[in-house]
C-alpha positions in Angstrom: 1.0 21.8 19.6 3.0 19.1 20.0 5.5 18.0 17.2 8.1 15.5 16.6 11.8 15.9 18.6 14.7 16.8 16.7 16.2 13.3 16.4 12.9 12.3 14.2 13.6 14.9 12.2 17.1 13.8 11.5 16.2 10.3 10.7 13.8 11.6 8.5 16.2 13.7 6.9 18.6 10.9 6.3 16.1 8.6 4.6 14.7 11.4 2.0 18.4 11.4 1.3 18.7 8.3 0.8 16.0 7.8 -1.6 17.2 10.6 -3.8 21.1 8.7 -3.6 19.1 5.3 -4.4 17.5 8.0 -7.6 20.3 9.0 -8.6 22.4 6.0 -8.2 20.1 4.0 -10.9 19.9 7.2 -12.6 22.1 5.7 -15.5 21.2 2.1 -15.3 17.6 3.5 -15.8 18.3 5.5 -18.9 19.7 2.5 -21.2 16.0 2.2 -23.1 12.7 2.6 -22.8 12.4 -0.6 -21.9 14.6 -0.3 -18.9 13.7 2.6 -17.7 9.9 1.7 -17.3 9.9 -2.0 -16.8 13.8 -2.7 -15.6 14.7 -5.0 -18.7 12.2 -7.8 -17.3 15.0 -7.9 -15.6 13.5 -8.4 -12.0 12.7 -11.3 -9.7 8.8 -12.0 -8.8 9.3 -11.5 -4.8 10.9 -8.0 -5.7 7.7 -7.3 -8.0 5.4 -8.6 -5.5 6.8 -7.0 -2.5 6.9 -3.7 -5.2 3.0 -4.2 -5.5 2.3 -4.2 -1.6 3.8 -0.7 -1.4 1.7 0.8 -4.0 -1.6 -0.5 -2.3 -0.1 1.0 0.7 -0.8 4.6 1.2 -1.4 7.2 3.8 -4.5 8.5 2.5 -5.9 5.3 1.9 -4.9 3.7 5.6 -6.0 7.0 7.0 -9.7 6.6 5.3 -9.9 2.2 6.2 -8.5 3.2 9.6 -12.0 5.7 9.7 -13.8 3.1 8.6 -12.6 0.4 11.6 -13.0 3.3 13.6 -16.7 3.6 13.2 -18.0 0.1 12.6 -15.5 -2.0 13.8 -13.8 -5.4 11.4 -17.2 -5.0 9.2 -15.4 -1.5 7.5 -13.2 -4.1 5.7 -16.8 -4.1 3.5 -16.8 -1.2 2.4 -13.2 -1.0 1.2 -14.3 -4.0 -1.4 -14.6 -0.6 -3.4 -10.9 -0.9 -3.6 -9.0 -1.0 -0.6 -9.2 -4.7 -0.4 -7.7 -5.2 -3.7 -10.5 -8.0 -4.9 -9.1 -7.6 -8.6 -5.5 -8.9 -7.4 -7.3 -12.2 -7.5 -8.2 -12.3 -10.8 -4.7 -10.5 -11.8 -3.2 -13.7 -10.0 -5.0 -16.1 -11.5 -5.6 -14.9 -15.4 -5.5 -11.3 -16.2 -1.8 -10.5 -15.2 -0.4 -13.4 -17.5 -3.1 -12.5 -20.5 -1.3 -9.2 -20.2 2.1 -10.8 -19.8 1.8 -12.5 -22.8 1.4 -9.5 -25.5 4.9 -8.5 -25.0 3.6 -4.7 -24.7 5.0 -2.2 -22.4 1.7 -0.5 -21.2 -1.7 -0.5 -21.7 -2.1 1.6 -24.0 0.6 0.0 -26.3 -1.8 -3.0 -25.9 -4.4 -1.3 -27.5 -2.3 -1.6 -31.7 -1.8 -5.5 -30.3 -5.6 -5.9 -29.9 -6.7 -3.8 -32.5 -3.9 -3.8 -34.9 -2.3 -0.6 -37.0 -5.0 1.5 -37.7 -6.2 4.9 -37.1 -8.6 4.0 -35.2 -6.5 1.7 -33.1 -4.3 4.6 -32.5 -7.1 6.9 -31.3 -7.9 4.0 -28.9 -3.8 4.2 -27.8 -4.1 8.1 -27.0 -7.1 7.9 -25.3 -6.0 5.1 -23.3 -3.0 7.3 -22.4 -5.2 10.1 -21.2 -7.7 8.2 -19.4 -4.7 7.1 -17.3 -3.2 10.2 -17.0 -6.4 11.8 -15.7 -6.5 8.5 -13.1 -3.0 9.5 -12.3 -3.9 13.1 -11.7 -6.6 12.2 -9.4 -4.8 9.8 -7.5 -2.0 12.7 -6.9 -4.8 14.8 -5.8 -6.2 12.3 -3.2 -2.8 11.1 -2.0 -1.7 15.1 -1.8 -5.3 15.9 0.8 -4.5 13.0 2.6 -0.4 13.5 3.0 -1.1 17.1 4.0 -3.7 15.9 6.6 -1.5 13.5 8.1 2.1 14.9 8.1 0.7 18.4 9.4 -0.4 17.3 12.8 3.6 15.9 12.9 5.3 18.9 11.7 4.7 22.9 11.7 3.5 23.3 8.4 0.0 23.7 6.8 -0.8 20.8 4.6 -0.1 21.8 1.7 3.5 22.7 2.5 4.0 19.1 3.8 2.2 17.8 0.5 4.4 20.0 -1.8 7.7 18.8 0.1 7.3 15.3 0.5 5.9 14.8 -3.0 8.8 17.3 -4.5 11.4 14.9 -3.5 9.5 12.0 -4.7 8.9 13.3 -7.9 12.3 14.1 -8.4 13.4 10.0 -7.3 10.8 8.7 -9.2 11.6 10.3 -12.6 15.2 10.1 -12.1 15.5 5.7 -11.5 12.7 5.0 -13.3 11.1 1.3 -12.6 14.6 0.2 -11.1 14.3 3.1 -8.7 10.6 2.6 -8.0 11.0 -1.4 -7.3 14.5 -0.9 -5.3 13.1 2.1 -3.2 9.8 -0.1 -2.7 11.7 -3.0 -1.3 13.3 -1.4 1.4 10.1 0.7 2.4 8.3 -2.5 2.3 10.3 -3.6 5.3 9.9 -0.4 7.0 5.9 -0.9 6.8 6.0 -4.3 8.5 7.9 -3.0 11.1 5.6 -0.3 11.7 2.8 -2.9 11.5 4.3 -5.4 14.2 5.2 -1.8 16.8 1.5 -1.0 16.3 0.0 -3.8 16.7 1.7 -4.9 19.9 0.5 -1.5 21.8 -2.7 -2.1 20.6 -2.8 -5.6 22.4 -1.3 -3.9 25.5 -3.7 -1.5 25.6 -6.8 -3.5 24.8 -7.0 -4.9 28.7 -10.6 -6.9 29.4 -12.2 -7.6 26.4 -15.8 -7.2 28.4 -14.8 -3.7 29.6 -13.2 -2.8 25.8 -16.3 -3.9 24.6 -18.5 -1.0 26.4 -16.1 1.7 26.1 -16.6 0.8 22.0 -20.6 1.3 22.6 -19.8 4.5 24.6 -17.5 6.4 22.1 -18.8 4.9 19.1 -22.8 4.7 19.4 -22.6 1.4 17.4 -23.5 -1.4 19.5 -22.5 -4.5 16.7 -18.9 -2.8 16.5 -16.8 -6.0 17.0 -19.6 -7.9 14.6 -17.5 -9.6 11.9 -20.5 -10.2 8.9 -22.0 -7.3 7.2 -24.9 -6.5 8.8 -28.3 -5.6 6.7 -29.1 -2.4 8.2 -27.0 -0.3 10.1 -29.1 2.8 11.6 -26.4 4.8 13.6 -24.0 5.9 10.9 -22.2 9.3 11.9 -22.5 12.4 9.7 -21.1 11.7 6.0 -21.3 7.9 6.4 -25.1 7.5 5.8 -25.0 5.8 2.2 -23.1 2.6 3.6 -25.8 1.9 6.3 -27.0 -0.9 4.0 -24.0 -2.6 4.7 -24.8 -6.2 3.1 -26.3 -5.0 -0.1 -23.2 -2.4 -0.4 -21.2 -5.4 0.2 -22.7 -7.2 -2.0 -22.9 -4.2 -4.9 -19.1 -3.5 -4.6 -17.9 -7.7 -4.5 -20.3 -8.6 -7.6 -21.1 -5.9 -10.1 -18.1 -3.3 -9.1 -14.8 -4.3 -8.0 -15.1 -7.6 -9.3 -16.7 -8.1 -12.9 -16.0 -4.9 -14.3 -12.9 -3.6 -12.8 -11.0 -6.8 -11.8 -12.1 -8.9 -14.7 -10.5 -5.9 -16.7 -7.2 -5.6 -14.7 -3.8 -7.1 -15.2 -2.0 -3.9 -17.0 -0.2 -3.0 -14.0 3.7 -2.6 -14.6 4.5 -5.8 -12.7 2.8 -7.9 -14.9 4.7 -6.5 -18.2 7.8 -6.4 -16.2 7.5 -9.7 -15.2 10.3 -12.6 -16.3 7.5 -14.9 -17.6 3.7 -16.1 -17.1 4.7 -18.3 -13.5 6.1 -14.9 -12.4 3.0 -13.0 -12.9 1.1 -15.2 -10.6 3.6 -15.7 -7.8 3.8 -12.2 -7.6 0.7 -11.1 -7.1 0.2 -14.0 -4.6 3.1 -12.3 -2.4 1.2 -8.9 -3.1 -1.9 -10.0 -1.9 0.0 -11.8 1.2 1.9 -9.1 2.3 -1.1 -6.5 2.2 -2.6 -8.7 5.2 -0.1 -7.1 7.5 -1.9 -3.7 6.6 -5.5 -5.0 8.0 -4.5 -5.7 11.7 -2.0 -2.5 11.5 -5.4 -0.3 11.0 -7.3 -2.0 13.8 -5.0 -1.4 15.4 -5.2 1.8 15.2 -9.2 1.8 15.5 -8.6 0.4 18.6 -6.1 2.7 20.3 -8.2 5.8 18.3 -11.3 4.8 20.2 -9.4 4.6 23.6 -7.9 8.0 22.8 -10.9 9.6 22.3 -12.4 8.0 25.5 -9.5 9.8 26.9 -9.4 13.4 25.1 -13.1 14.3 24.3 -15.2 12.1 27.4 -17.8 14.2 26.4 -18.8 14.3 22.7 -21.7 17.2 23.0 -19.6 19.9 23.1 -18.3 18.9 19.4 -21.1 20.6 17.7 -20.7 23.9 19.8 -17.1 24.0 19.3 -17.9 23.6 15.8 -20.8 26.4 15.4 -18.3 28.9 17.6 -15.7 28.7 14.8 -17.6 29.2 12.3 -19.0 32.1 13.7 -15.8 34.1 14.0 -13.6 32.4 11.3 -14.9 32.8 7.6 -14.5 29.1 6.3 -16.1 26.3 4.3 -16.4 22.7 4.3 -13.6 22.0 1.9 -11.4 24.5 4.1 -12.3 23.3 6.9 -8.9 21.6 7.7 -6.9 24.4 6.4 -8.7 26.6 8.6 -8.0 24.5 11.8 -4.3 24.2 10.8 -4.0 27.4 10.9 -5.7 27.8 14.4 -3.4 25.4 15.9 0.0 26.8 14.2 -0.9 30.3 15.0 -3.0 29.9 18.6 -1.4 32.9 20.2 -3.6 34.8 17.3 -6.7 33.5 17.5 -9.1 36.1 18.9 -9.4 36.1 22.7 -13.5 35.5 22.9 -12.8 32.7 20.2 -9.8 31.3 22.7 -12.1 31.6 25.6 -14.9 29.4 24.2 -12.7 26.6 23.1 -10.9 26.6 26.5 -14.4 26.1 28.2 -15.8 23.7 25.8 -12.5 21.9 25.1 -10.3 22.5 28.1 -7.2 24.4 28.1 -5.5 22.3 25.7 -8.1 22.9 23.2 -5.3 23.5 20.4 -4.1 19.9 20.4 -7.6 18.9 20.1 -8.7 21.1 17.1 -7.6 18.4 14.6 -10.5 15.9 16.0 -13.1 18.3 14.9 -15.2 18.2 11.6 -17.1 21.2 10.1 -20.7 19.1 11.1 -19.4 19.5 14.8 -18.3 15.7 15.0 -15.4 13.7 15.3 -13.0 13.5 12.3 -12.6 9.6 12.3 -9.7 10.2 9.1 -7.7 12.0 11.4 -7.7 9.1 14.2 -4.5 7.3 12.8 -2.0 10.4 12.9 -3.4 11.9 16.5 -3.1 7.9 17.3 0.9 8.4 16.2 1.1 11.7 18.2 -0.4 10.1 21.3 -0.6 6.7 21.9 3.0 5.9 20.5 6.1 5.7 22.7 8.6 9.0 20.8 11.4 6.1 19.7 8.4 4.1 17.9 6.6 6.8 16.8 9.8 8.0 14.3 9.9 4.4 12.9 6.2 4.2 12.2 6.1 7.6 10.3 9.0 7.1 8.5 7.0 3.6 7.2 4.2 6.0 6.6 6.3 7.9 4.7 7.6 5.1 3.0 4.6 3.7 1.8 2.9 7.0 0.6 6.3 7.5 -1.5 5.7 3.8 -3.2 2.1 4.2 -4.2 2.7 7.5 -5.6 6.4 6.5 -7.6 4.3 3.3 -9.3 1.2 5.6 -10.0 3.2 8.2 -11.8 6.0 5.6 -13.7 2.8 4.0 -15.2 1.7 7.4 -16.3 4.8 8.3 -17.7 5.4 5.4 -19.6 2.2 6.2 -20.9 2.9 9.4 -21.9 6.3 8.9 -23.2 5.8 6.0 -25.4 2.2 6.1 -26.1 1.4 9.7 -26.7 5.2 11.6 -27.4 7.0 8.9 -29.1 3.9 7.6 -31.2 2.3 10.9 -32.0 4.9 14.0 -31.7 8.3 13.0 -31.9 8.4 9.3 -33.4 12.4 9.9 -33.9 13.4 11.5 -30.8 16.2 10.2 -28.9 16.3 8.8 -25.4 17.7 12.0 -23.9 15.2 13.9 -25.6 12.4 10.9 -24.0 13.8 10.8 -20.7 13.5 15.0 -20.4 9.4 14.4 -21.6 9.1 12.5 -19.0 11.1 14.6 -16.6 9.0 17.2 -17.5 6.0 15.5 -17.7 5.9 14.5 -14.0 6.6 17.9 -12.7 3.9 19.4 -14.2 1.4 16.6 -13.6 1.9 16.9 -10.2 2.0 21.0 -10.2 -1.5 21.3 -11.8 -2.9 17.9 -9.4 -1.7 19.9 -6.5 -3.4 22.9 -7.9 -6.6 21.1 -8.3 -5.8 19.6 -4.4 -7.4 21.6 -2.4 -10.8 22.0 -3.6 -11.4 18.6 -2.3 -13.3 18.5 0.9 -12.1 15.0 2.5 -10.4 11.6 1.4 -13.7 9.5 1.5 -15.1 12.2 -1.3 -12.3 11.5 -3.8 -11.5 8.2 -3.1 -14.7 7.4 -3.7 -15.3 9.0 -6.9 -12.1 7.1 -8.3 -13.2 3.8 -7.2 -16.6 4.5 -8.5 -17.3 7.5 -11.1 -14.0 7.2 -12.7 -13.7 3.4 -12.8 -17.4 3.2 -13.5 -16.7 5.8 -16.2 -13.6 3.7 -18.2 -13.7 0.6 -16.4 -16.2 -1.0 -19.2 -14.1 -0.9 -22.5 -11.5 -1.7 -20.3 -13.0 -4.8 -19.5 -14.9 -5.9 -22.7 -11.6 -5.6 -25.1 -10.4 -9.1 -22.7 -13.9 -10.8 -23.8 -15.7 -9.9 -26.3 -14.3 -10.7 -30.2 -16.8 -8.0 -31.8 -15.6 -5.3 -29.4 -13.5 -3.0 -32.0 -11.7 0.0 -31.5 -14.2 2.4 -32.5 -16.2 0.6 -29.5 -13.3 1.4 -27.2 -12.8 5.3 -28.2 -16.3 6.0 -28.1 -16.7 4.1 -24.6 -13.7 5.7 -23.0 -14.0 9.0 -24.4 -18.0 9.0 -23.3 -17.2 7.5 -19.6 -14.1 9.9 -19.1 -16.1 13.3 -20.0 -19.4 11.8 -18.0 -17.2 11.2 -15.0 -15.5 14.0 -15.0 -18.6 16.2 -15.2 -20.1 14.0 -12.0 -16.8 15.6 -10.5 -17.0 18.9 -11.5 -20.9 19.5 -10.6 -20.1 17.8 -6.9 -16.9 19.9 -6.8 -18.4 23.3 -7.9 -21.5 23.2 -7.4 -22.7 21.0 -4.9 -25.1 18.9 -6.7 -23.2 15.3 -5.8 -24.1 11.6 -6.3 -23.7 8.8 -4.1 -20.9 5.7 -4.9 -23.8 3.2 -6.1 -25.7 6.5 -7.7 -22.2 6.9 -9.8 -22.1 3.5 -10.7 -25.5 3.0 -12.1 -25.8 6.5 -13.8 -22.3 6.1 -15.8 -21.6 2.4 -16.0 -24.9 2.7 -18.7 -23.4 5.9 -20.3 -19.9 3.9 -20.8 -21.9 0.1 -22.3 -24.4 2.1 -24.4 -21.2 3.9 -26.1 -18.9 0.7 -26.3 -22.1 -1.2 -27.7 -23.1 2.0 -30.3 -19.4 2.5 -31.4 -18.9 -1.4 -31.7 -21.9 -1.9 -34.2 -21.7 1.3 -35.8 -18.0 0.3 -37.7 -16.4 -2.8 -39.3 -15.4 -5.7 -37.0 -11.3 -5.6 -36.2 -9.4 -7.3 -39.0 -9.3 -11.2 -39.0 -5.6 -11.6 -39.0 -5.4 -9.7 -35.9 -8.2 -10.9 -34.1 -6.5 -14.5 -34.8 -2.9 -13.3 -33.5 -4.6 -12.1 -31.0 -6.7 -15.0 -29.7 -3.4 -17.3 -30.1 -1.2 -15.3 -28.2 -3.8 -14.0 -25.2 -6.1 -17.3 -25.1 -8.7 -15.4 -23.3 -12.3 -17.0 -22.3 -15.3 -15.1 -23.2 -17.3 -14.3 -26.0 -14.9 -15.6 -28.6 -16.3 -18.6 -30.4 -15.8 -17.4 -34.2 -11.7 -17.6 -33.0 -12.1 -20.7 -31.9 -11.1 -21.9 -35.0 -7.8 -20.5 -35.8 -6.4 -23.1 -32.6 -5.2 -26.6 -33.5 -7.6 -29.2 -31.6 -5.1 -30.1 -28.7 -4.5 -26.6 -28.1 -8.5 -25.8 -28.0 -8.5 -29.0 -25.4 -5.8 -27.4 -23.9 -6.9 -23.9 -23.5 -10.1 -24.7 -22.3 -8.5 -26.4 -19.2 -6.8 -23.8 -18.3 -9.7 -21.7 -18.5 -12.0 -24.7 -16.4 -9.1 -24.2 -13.7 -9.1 -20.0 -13.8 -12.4 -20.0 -13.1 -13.0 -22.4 -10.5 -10.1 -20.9 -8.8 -12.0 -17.3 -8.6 -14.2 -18.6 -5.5 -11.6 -19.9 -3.9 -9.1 -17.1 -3.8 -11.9 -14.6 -3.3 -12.9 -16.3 0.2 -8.6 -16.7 0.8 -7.9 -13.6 0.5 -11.1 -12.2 2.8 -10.8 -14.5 5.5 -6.8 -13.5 5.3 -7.7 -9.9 5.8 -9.9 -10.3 8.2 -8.8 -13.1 10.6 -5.9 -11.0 12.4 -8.5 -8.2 13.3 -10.3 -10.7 14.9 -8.2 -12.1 17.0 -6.7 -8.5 18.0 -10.1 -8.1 19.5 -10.3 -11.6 20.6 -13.4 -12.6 18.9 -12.3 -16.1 19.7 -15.7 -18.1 17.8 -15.7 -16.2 15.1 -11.7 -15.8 14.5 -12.4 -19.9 14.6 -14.7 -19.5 12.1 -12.8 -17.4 9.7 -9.4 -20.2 10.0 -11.6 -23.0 9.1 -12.9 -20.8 5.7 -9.4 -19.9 4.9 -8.1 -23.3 5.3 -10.6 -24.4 3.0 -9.6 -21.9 0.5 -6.0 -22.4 0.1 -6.8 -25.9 0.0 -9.2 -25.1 -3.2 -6.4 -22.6 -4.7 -3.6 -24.8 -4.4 -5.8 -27.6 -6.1 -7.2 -25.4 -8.6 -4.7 -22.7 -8.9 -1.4 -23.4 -7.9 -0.7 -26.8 -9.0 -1.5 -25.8 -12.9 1.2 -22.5 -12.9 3.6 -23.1 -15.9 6.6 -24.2 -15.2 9.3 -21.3 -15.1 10.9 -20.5 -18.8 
């Protein structure tokens, strides 16, 4: 196989140093408080936070899956990713939910949880279980980013994935819980830079290579099978899936499912706890910030056609002739003992160790594959197909010039290290104030919190890593986070924001329902085969999680009066919250419900901005001149309705 030359592994050596310098560096600053360790004094400018934010939505895993998803069905994958990839609920984070948050003064979530439901012991049951519903979502996101790190970096260096995984999420563990927030947001400011270089280097041999659109056009059909590939609007029916994909050929109504009744209403009406929004200076900062977030994610769309593009000209290239997959497939299975969730393992280890593979097993892959049958290996599924998640790193092996090819992985690099440092600070903030300092050590000093949370994150990552590599493919986990976990929690989550009667025994019966139902969705697909698909997931445990939030909610006392009032002055949510209404003086009723009037009509608008955004630069990559036309007029119509309705009514800075 071919790996990288020694000067990439130099530069990659210098800028893991680096990081750990930059960890150690803020090492002391971090460990002041609690409060500056996890959200850096509110110390931090909103273009720092934002450009903070971009980073964690920027991951290898996740790029690798989208990038499978471009792959197969051309701009029209951005769809599918409304499941989460997108990042719909930045919208309504911008607009309301990050300054609602903003505005309690908390530190996490789960802190939130005594704000909204005051000092009981219920409310504190509501606290823990918050914590460990976000723990668990932490695990899982370690476990996902861990499959797809090892899938990626193993094609670039001569280790199996999980020695890549272990390594590159070692030294980030150690960074992370050294610097804290200061650490995380520094670290993610820099790598944020290295991403849109990456972007700009990949994009440009994309358009090189691209040639006559007519002729680009037909090799598509050819290596794809999908003859609406550069078709921008979700089509109803899409018959020619590949092997794995089947449940989004109803691409319009999956559209449709994941904007309206997913993504949207009940996980990004429920957002806004992120760490940037309590870390933020006041409520203008929360929306600016997310603003530049959502902004500086549109560089990632074009990036990963990019990629779909040069992937379908590679394969052209390497495998002309796609029939032989399935044999290739069927001849390994007959002399290697493997599985589908092994599957990758097993063809790492047939690449690293080639001059051991048995000589009948060496002979069929040379005549089905050609003699350099090794360096193909990693295209290959279990079904016999091609892997489209492993387009974007055999893309970086082969289609990028060596010099380039450093710089992009080292972005890669970069941007896997942000998603997973913001991921686990959350988690550890969780942990440390909301479960160790509230529950188990209410005295303990901040040496004796800062080595919780130390030793917290290294054993949240050893047993995620554990749990790894049971986990046939990205799409699989990916998809039961964005839709069996979220499906599980996301309703409590959502109704505490709108809904006066909601209470905390609501909340701990909701949560603690949803958590155990998704997890046992995970644990029957996992162990024992018997799976459900993302809209099965959805509609089996979205009921499971309202039924237990409505039960709980009417089977106790409503919260107490004086809280709900404190509540409702500080927040001024919209919603279900008439019997409130009355602890607000007239003007500010009046003035409340104008902002509210603005919020909403706002939604639309930003919705449409930040799709056509995302999707405008992939169309003119494949110079889809009508319909890139098309998409400027939309967006220009958007920001015009967003600056009216939006922009023009932020608070002035305080």
């Amino acid at each position: 196989m071919n790996y990288l030359d020694r000067p990439d592994y130099i530069v990659i050596g210098v800028y893991f140093a680096a990081m750990i310098l930059i960890g150690i560096g803020l090492q002391r600053k971090a460990s002041k408080s609690m409060q500056s360790y996890f959200l850096a004094e509110k110390r931090l400018p909103w273009w720092m936070l934002g450009a903070s934010g971009m980073g964690y939505s920027f991951d290898v895993a996740g790029t690798m899956l989208i990038v499978s998803l471009l792959y197969i069905l051309g701009p029209r994958g951005l769809y599918i990713e409304f499941r989460g990839g997108v990042s719909l609920a930045l919208i309504c984070q911008m607009i309301w939910t990050g300054k609602w948050h903003w505005r309690s003064g908390c530190m996490t979530l789960a802190e939130w949880m005594t704000f909204r439901f005051g000092e009981t012991r219920t409310s504190d049951i509501a606290r823990l279980a918050t914590a460990i519903s976000f723990i668990v979502f932490t695990a899982s996101m370690i476990i996902y980013l861990a499959v797809g790190t090892g899938l990626f970096f193993s094609l670039f260096l001569p280790l199996s994935p999980l020695q890549c995984s272990a390594i590159i999420f070692g030294i980030t563990t150690l960074y992370t819980a050294a610097s804290g927030l200061y650490g995380v947001v520094i670290g993610d400011l820099f790598q944020c830079g290295l991403v849109i270089a990456s972007c700009v280097i990949l994009i440009v041999v994309a358009v090189s290579e691209i040639g006559s659109v007519t002729e680009f056009q037909q090799l598509v059909v050819d290596v794809t099978k999908m003859e609406t590939w550069t078709l921008s609007f979700p089509n109803y029916h899409e018959p020619n899936m590949p092997a794995g994909y089947e449940q989004y050929k109803y691409l319009l109504s999956y559209t449709l499912f994941f904007l309206i009744l997913n993504k949207l209403i009940i996980n990004g009406f429920g957002t806004g706890h992120e760490p940037q929004f309590f870390a933020a200076r006041n409520e203008r900062d929360c929306g600016k910030l997310a603003c530049l977030w959502s902004v500086l994610m549109t560089m990632r769309w074009p990036m990963m056609m990019s990629c779909a593009v040069l992937g379908v000209i590679m394969i052209h290239k390497t495998i002309p002739d796609q029939s032989v997959l399935p044999e290739a497939a069927a001849l390994i299975r007959e002399h290697v003992d493997t599985t589908p969730a092994h599957w990758r393992e097993t063809i790492s280890d047939l690449q690293h160790n080639s001059r051991e593979v048995p000589a009948e097993l060496t002979s069929g892959l040379s005549t089905l594959l050609g003699s350099d049958w090794s360096d193909k290996l990693s295209l290959l599924t279990y079904q016999g197909t091609v892997d489209a998640e492993r387009i974007m790193p055999n893309v970086l092996l082969t289609s990028i010039p060596s010099g380039f090819r450093g710089v992009v992985l080292i972005a890669l690099m970069a941007a896997l290290m942000s998603t997973f440092d913001m991921t686990m600070n959350k988690s550890a903030a969780m942990f440390t104030n909301d479960i160790y300092r509230r529950f188990i050590r209410p005295e303990a000093s901040m040496r004796e919190l800062l080595f919780a949370t130390y030793t917290f994150c290294i054993l949240l990552v050893v047993v995620s890593f554990v749990l790894a590599y049971k986990v046939p493919n990205i799409n699989m986990i990916w998809g039961w986070i964005a839709m069996g976990l979220w499906s599980g929690i996301g309703m409590p989550i959502l109704l505490r924001l709108y809904w006066w009667r909601f209470n905390a025994t609501g909340f701990v019966t909701s949560m603690i329902g949803g958590l155990i139902a998704a997890l046992a969705v995970l644990i029957a697909d996992t162990f024992w085969g018997f799976s459900l698909t993302e809209v099965q997931q959805f509609l089996v445990l979205t009921p499971i999680s309202l039924a237990a939030a409505v039960g709980g909610t009417y089977l106790s006392a409503p919260t107490d009066k004086n809280t709900l009032e404190r509540f409702y002055r500080i927040t001024r949510p919209f919603g279900f919250w008439k019997p409130l209404e009355s602890a607000l003086a007239d003007d500010e009723l009046t003035e409340m419900k104008r902002e509210h009037f603005n919020d909403l009509m706002s939604l639309p608008f930003g919705l449409t901005w930040m799709v056509s955004m995302y999707l405008l630069p992939m169309q003119l990559l494949i110079q889809q001149w009508l319909p890139a036309a098309i998409t400027a007029f939309v967006f220009t119509v958007s920001v015009a309705g967003l600056y009216h309705y939006w922009y023009k009514n932020l608070p002035q800075s305080s």
